[in-house]
N, C-alpha and C positions, 0 to 999 in steps of 0.2 A: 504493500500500500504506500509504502514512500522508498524512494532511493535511499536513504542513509536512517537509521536512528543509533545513541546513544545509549550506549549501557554501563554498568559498575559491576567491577569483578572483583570480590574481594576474596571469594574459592571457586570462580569459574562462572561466575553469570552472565558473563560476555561469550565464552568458550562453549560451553554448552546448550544455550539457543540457538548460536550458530550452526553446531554440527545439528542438532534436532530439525532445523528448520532450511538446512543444504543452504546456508549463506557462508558469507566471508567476515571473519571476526578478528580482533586486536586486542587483544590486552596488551597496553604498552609497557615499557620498561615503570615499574613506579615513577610516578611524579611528573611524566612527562606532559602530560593534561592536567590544566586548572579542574579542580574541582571544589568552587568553592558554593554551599548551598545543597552541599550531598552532604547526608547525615552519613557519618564515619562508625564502622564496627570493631575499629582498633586504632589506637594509636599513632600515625602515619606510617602502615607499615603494609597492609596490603590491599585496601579497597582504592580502586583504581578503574578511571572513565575510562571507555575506549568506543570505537566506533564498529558499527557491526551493519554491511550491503552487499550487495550484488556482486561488488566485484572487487581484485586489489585495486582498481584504477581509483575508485572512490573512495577508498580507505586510504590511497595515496594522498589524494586530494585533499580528505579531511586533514589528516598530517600536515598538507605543506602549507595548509589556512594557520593550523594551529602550532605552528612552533616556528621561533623567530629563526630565520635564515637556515631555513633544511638544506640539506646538502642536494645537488642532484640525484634524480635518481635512474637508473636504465635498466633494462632486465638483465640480471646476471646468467650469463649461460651454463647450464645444469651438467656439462662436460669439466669444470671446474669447480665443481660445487660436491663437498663430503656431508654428507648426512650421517647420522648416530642411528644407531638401532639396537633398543635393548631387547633383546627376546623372551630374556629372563623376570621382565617386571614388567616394563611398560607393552610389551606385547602379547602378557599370561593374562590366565583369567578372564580371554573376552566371549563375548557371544559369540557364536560361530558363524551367523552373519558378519557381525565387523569384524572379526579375525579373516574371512573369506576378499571382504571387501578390502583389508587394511593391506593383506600379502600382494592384492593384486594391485594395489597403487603402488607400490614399494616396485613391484617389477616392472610397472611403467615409468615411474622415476629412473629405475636401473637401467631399461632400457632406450631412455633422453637421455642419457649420458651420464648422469648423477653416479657418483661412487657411494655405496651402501657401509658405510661400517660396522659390523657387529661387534659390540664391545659393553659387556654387564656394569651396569653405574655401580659406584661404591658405595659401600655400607649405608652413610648417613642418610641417600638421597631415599630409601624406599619408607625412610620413615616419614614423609614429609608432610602428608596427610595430619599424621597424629601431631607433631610439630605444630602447624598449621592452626587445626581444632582448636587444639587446646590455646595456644593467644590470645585467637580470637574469642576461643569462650571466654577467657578471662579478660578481655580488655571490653566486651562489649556493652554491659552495664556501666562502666565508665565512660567509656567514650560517647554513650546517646543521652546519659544524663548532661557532659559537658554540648555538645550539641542545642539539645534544646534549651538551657542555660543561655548558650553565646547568642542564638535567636531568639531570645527575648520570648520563648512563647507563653511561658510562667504556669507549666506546669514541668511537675517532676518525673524522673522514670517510672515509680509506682503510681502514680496517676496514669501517667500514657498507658501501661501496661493494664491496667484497668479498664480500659478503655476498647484492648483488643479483643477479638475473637476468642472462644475457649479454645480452641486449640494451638495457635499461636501461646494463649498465656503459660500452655501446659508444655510446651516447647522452650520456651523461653525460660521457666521454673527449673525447668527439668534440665538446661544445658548451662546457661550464664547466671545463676541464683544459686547462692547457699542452701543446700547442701553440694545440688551439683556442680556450681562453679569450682575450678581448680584450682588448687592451693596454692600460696605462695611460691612456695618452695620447688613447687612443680613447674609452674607457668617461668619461673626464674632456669629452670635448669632445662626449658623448651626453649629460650631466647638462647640459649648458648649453643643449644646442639642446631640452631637452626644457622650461627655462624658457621660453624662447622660444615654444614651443609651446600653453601654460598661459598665456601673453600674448596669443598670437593667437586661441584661442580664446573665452577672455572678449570680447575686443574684436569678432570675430564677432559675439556673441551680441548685446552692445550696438550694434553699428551695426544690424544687422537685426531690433530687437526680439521674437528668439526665446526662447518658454519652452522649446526643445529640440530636439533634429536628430532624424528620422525614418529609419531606412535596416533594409535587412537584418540581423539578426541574423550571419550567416555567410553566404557567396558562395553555397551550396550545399547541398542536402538533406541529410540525415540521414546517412551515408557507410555501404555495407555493409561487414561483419569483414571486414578481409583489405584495406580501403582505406586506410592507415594513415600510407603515405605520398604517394601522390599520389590527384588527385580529376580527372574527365575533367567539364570545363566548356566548353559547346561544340564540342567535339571537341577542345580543348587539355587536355593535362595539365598539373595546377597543383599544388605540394604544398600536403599538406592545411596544413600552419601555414598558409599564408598563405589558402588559402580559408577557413577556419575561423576567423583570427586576425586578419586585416589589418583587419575593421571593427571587431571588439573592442577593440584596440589603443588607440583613441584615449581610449576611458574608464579605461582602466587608466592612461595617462599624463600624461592631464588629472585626474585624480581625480575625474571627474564622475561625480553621481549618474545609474545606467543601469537603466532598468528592461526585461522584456523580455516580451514579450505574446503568446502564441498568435494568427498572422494569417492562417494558413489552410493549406489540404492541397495537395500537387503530384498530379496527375493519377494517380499510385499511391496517393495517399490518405496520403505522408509530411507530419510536420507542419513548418512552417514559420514563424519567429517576426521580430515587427518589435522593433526596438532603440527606443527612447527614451531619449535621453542629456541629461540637464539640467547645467548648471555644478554645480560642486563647495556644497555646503551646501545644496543644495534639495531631499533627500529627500524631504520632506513633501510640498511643493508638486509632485513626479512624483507619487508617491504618489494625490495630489488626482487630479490630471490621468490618474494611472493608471486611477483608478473609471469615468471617462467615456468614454476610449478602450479599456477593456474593455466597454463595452455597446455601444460604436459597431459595435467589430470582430464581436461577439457570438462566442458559443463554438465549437470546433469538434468534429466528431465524432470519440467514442472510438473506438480501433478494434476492429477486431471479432478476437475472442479465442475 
């Protein structure tokens, strides 16, 4: 219905309605977009604007409106171009639709020229999810009480919260509220292992001279109404945060710039999308690299309405 709109990812809300809905999505590097007027669920550390359309051309566009003097940009040719492939994590556990659909991008990549790297990410990076959660549970009732505070709206977090649906409140009770909020001690000893994390993953990058890891967008198809918490993946049930969340995870925690590509349809004809995850400050250069792995991948079909 419109060429471009704007979304907030703070664990994948840019990333996952794109690949759901066969669009083209950005989570940029942290910070790279003003956001000022968006109520924050941490501390400035992961909910992050980015733009989500049709194609890279307008998520280029959106870019070079919104950051002061981008550099040019051109498509980088995919015969120079190292991709990351983890087998072991980021390409376990999927539905056998998007493992079907994810192998067969991967071999149209390989076969535009792109070099595939297989090479298992270290330790800290499969925890990134729980890293991730857990901050953001514990920064989140802080950070929306300071929120409505700095906007003058003059009401407090247990007001607004009162205010919400029952099942949001029982959400919200249940994840960022004492009991279930996480404990100091905890949330102090996730901010460190998530440096850690932002170390290993650079040094990934460098030992294995990759411009970006390649994987699924989410474990899983599109999810029908009513699947909300859990998703049946091979005949296991999995909740949907983690099928939905566990690949997103890592760019939310690394700050990597993550683009997200329409890569093809499951055998119902749902859309299914591949991840592109470059280190933190290479927007442009996904971007680049986004032009030529959107011709590689070529478009998929709209559906029929």
């Amino acid at each position: 219905m419109a060429p471009l709109a704007i979304g907030e990812d703070t664990l994948g809300s840019i990333r996952v309605p794109s690949t759901d809905c066969g669009l083209a999505g950005l989570r940029p590097s942290f910070g790279r977009y003003p956001d000022a007027g968006i109520m924050p669920l941490t501390d400035n550390k992961f909910d992050q604007v980015g733009p989500i359309a049709r194609s890279v051309d307008d998520l280029l566009l959106f870019d070079t409106v919104l950051v002061t003097n981008p550099t040019p940009i051109a498509p980088k040719p995919l015969k120079d171009v190292r991709l990351g492939v983890s087998r072991g994590f980021l390409m376990s556990g999927l539905d056998p639709e998007v493992d079907r659909v994810s192998k067969e991008v991967l071999e149209k990549l390989r076969n535009a020229g792109a070099t595939l790297v297989k090479a298992e990410l270290p330790e800290p990076i499969a925890a990134a999810q729980q890293i991730a959660g857990t901050i953001i549970r514990y920064e989140t009732m802080p950070s929306i009480a300071s929120f409505l505070q700095d906007k003058g709206t003059g009401i407090s977090f247990d007001e607004m919260l009162a205010q919400a649906g029952e099942n949001m409140q029982q959400r919200m009770k249940a994840a960022v509220l004492p009991p279930g909020r996480p404990e100091r001690e905890t949330y102090e000893a996730m901010l460190a292992q998530r440096e850690r994390l932002k170390t290993a993953i650079r040094l990934y990058f460098e030992e294995h001279g990759i411009a970006a890891l390649a994987f699924p967008a989410t474990r899983m198809p599109p999810p029908k109404i009513g699947e909300e918490i859990e998703i049946d993946i091979g005949g296991q049930k999995v909740p949907i945060a983690a099928a939905a969340g566990r690949n997103s995870a890592l760019g939310s925690c690394a700050s990597m710039a993550c683009l997200v590509l329409p890569a093809g349809l499951t055998t119902n004809g749902l859309p299914v999308g591949m991840e592109f995850a470059g280190l933190s400050g290479t927007d442009r250069e996904m971007l680049g690299l986004g032009l030529s792995l959107e011709k590689a991948l070529r478009p998929i079909a709209a559906p029929k309405i």
